[in-house]
C-alpha positions in Angstrom: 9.3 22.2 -23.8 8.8 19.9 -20.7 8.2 22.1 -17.5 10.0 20.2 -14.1 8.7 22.0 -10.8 10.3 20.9 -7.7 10.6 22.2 -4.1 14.4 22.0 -2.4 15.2 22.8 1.0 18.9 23.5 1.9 21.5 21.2 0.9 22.7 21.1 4.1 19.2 20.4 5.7 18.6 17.2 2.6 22.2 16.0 3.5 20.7 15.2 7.2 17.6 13.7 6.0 17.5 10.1 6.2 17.3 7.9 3.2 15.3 4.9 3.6 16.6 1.8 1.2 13.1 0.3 0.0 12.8 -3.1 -1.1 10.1 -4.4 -3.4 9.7 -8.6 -3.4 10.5 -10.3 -6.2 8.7 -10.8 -9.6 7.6 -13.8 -11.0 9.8 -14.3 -14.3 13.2 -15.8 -15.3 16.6 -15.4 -14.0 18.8 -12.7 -16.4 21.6 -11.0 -14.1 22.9 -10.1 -11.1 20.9 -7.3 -9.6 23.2 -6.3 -6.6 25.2 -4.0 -9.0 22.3 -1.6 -9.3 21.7 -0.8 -5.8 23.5 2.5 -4.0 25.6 2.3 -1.0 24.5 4.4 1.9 27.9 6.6 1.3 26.9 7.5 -2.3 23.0 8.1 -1.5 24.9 10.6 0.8 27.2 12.0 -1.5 24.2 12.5 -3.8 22.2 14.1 -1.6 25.0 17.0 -0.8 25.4 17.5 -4.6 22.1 17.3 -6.0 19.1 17.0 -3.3 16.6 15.2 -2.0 14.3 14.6 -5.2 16.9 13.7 -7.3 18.0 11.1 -4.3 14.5 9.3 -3.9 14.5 9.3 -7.9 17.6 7.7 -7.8 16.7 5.2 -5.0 13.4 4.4 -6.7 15.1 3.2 -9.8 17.8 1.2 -8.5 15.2 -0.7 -6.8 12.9 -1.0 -10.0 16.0 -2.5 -11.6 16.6 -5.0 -8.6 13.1 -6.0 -8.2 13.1 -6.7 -12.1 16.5 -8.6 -12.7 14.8 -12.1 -11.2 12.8 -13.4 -13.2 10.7 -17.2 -13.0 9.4 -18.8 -16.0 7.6 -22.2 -16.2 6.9 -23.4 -19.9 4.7 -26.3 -21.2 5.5 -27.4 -24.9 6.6 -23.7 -25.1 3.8 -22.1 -23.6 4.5 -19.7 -20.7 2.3 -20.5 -17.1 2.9 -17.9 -14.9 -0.4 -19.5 -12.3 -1.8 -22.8 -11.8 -5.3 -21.6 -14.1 -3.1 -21.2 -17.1 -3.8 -24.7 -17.4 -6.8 -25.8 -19.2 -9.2 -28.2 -17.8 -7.8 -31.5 -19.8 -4.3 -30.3 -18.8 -5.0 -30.1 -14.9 -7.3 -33.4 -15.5 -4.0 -34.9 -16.9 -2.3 -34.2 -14.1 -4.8 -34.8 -11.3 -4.9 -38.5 -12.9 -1.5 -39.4 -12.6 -1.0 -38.1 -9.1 -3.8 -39.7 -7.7 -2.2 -42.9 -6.9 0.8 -41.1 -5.1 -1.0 -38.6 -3.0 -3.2 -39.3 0.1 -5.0 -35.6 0.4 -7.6 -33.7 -1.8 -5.7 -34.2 -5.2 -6.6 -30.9 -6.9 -5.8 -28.4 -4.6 -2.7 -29.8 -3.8 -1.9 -30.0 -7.6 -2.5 -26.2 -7.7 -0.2 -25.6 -4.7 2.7 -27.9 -6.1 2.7 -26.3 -9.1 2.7 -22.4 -7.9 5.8 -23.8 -6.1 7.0 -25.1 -9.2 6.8 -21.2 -10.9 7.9 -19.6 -7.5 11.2 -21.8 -7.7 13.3 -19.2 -9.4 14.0 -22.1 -12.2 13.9 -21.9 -16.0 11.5 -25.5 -16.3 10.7 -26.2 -20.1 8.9 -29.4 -20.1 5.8 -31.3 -22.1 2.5 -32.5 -20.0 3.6 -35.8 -18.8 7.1 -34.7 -17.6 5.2 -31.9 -15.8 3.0 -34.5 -14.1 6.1 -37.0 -13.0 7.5 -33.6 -11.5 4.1 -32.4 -9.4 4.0 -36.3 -8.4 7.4 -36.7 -7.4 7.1 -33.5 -5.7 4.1 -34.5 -3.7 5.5 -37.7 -2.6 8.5 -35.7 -0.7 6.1 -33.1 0.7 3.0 -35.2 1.8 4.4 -38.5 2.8 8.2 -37.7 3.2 9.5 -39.8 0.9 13.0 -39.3 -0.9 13.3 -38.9 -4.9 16.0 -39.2 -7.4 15.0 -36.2 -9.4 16.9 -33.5 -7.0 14.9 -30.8 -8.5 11.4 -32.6 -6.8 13.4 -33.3 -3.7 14.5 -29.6 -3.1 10.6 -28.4 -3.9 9.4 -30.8 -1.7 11.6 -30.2 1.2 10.9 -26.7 1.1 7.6 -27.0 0.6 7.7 -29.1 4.0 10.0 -26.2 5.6 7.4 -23.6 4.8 4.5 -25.0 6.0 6.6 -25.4 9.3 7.1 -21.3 9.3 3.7 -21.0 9.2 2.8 -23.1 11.8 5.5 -22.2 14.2 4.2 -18.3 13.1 3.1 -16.8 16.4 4.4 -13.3 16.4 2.1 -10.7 15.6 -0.5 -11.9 13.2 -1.2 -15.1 15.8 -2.3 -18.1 14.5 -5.1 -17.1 12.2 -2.6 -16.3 9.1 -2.7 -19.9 7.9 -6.5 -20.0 7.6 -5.1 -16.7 4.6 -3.9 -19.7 2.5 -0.8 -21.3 2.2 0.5 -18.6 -0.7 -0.6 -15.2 1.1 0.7 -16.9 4.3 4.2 -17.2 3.3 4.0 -14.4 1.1 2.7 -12.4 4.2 6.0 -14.0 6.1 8.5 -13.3 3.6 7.5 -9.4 3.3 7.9 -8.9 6.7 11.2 -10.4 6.8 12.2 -7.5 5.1 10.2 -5.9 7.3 11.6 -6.6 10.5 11.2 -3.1 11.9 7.9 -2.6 11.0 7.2 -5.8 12.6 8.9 -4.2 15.8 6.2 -1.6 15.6 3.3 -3.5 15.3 4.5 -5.4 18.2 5.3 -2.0 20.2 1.9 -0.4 19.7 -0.1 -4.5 20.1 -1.5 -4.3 16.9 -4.2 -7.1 16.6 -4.7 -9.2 13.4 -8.4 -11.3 12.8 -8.5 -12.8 10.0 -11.9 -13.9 8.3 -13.2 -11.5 10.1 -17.0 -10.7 9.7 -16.7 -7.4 10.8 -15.0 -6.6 7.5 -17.5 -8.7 5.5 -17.8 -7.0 2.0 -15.0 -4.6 2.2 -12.4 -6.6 2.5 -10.0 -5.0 5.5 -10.9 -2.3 8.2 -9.4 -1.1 11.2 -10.8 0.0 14.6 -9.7 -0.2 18.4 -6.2 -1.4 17.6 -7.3 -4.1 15.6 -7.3 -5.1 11.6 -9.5 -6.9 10.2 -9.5 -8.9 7.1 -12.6 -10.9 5.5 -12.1 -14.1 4.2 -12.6 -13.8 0.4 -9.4 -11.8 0.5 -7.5 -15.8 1.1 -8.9 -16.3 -3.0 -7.7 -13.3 -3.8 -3.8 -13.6 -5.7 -1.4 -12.7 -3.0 -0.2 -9.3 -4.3 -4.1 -8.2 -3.9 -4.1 -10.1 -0.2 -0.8 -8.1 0.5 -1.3 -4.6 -0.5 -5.3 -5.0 1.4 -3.7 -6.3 4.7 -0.7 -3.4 4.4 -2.8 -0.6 3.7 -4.9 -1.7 6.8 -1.7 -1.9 8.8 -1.1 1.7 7.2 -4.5 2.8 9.4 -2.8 1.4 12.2 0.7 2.9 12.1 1.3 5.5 9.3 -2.4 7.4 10.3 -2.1 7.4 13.6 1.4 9.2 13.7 -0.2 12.0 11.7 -4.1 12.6 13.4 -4.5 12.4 17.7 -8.2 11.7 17.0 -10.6 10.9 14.2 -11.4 13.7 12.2 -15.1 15.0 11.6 -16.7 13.3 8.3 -17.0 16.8 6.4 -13.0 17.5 7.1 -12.2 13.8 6.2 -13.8 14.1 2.9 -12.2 17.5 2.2 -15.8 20.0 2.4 -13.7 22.8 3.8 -10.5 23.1 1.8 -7.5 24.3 3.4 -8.9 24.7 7.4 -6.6 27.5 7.8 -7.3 29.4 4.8 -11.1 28.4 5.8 -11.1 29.9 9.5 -9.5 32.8 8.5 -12.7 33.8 5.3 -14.9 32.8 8.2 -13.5 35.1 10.3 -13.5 37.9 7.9 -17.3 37.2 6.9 -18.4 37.2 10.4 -16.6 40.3 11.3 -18.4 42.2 8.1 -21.7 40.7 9.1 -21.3 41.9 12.8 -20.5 45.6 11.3 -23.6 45.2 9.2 -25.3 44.7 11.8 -24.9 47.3 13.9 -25.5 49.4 10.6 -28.8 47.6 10.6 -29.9 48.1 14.9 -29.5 52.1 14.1 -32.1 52.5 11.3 -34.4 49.6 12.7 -37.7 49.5 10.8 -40.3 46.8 11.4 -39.6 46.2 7.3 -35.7 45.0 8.1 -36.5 43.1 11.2 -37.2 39.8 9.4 -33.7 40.3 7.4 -32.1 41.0 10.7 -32.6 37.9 12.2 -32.2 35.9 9.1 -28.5 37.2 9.8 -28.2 36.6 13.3 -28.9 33.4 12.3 -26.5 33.2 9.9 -23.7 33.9 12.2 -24.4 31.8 14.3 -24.1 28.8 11.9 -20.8 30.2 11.0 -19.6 30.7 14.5 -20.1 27.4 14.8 -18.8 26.0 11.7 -15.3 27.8 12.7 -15.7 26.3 16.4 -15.4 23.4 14.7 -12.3 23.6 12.1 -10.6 25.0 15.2 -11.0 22.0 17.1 -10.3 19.9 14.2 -7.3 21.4 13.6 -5.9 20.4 16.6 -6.7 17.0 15.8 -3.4 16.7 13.3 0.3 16.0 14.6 3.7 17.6 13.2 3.2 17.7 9.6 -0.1 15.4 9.2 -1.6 19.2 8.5 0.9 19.5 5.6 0.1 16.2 4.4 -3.9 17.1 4.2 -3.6 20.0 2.4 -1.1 17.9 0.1 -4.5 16.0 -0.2 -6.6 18.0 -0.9 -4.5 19.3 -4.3 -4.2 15.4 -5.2 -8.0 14.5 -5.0 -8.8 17.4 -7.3 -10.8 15.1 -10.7 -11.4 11.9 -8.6 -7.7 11.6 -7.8 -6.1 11.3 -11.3 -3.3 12.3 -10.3 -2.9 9.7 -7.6 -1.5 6.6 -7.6 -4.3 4.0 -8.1 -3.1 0.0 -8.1 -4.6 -3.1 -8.6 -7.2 -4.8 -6.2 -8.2 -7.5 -8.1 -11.7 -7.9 -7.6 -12.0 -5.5 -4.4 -11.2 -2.6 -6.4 -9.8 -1.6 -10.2 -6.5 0.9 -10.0 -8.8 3.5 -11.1 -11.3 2.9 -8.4 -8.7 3.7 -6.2 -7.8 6.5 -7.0 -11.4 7.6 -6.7 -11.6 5.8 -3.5 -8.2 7.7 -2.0 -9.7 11.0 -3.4 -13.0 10.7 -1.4 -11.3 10.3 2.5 -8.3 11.7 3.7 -7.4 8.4 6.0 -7.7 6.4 3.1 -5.2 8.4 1.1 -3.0 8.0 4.3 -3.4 4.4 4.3 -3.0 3.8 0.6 0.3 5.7 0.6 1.9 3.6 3.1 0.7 0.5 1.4 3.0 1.8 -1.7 6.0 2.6 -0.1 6.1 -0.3 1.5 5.0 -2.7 -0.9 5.3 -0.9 -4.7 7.9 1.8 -3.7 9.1 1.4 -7.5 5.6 2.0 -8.4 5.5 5.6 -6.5 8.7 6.8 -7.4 7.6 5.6 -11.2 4.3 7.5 -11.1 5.3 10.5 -9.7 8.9 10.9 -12.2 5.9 10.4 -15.0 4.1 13.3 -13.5 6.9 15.4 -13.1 8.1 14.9 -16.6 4.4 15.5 -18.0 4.8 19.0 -19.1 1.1 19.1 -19.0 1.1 18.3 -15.1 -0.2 21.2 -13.1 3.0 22.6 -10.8 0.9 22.3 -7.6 0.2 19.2 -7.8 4.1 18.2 -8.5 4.8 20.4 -5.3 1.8 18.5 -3.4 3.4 14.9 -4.8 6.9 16.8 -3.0 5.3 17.6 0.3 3.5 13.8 0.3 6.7 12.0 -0.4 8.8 14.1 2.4 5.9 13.6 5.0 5.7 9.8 4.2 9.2 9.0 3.6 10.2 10.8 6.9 7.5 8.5 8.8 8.4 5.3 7.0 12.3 5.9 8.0 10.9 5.9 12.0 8.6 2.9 11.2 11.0 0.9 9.4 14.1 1.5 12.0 12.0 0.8 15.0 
């Protein structure tokens, strides 16, 4: 029998929670349907909520949005076989290509080829075609974006022009990420650009708290992003990296600079960041305990003094001492967290347990493997805090998905289904400020 373990607050405390409506950019396959059908007004979100609750809401939201973000699809096909990126060309293919472009283009021949032709499969067009018609498409393509000049084939001329029109947006881009986003690359530009589009109020945000971009930044040289002193930074490898990898990297550093921040007033001592104590509560108060039994031993001990249990004495004394200090020290770090960022550690600390398994671990492409993130989450509270905003922001499909597996896994310990409950809530209630700034 499958075991479900959920925690519900009042119906009339869900039904005043805020819903946020996450959106997930689109995939790269071929046109089937109309996806607006699947997608809940705010009305019956509410209506849910009042019957049902909260988990069964964000389950609900979660799948309309899996169902939107997979109803477009883009497909290009040569002599039937599917290329989803420019590399799913052989070398005599692209060679084929480069050749009978060369005569109409006046840049570097290749990479513009590549670029063209990730247009081509971004177009949201079913394109069958052979090698040569292919190469007559990327060439009249290129002759409307690199020298401006008008084509018959419509299809090349509406490419082109908006090939043109979105290296103008990045250009004319000087909002928050400044000027260095085009040295990202002309995909993870716009891709960068058209997330935050949907994204207008976490771009309000950034701009509220003067978050700082660098980009091919050395500081982060061989970890890819970091963030310090109200500024990200992002290494330049990460502009070869696809742009899903470049996206989820620069939003999980944003997630440092927003999410993070509204949870911890001040950084947190390395031994509490990587979990050494447990719960700090639970931790003060069996320090407490120990040091009062030690004290009474002690005096035990000073009434019977013999030369013999002087030695031990001390040995105790300085003991104490080191856990005196040691609860000095979770004291003052627990006044480090804000509202519920408490709640959301301890909901940590139940997720790392077995190098995070149960966390949600996605791909990096050659930064990190999804189960290396996991791992990587598990190790450091802020990273977890980070990571988490990247997904419900970028893959909130991908959470809701992973934790509705969980839940229905009867094999799924029922504390870490109630720490997956207290994580969403904390998140999802800091997203809903972030994203309506």
């Amino acid at each position: 029998m499958r075991r479900r373990r959920s925690r519900r607050q009042p119906l009339e405390q869900q039904a005043q929670r805020p819903q946020p409506t996450l959106q997930q950019p689109q995939s790269a396959l071929t046109l089937h349907s109309n996806p607006e059908h699947t997608s809940a007004s705010p009305q019956q979100v509410l209506k849910l909520q009042r019957i049902v609750g909260n988990q069964t809401v964000m389950r609900q939201l979660g799948r309309s949005e899996r169902t939107r973000s997979s109803a477009i699809q883009r497909r290009l096909t040569l002599d039937q076989a599917p290329i989803t990126a420019y590399s799913d060309l052989d070398s005599q293919a692209q060679d084929f290509i480069i050749k009978q472009c060369t005569s109409s283009f006046i840049v570097q021949v290749p990479e513009t080829v590549a670029t063209i032709i990730s247009e081509i499969i971004a177009s949201g067009e079913q394109i069958d075609c052979s090698l040569p018609e292919l190469a007559q498409l990327v060439s009249s393509i290129g002759q409307v974006y690199l020298i401006g000049e008008d084509v018959q084939d419509q299809r090349a001329q509406q490419i082109g022009l908006r090939m043109r029109q979105n290296d103008e947006r990045i250009s004319e881009q000087s909002g928050v990420f400044g000027k260095g986003l085009a040295s990202t690359g002309r995909g993870n530009a716009l891709a960068t650009l058209d997330l935050m589009e949907e994204q207008q109020g976490l771009m309000r945000y950034m701009e509220q708290i003067k978050l700082k971009f660098i980009f091919n930044s050395s500081k982060a040289k061989g970890i890819g992003g970091m963030y310090g002193d109200g500024v990200v930074h992002l290494e330049d490898k990460l502009g070869k990296e696809p742009k899903d990898v470049f996206l989820r990297t620069l939003i999980h550093e944003i997630g440092h600079a927003t999410f993070q921040q509204r949870l911890l007033k001040d950084k947190l001592d390395p031994q509490v960041s990587q979990g050494d104590f447990g719960d700090i509560q639970q931790e003060i108060t069996r320090l407490d305990q120990e040091i009062t039994n030690m004290t009474q031993g002690q005096v035990e001990d000073m009434r019977k003094v013999k030369l013999g249990r002087m030695q031990n004495l001390w040995q105790q004394t300085e003991r104490m001492g080191e856990l005196v200090e040691q609860q000095e020290l979770l004291q003052r770090e627990l006044q480090k967290f804000e509202g519920d960022g408490l709640a959301f550690y301890n909901a940590w600390l139940v997720l790392r347990q077995d190098e995070g398994r149960y966390m949600l671990g996605v791909d990096l492409g050659s930064v990190m493997n999804p189960t290396g993130r996991q791992k990587y989450q598990a190790e450091k509270f802020e990273e977890f805090c980070a990571e988490s905003f990247m997904h419900i922001v970028k893959e909130p499909q991908m959470l809701y998905q992973h934790v509705d597996m969980l839940r229905e896994n009867g094999e799924v310990p029922g504390n870490v289904i109630n720490a997956w409950d207290t994580a969403l809530d904390v998140l999802r209630n800091h997203y809903v400020v972030i994203r309506d700034s």
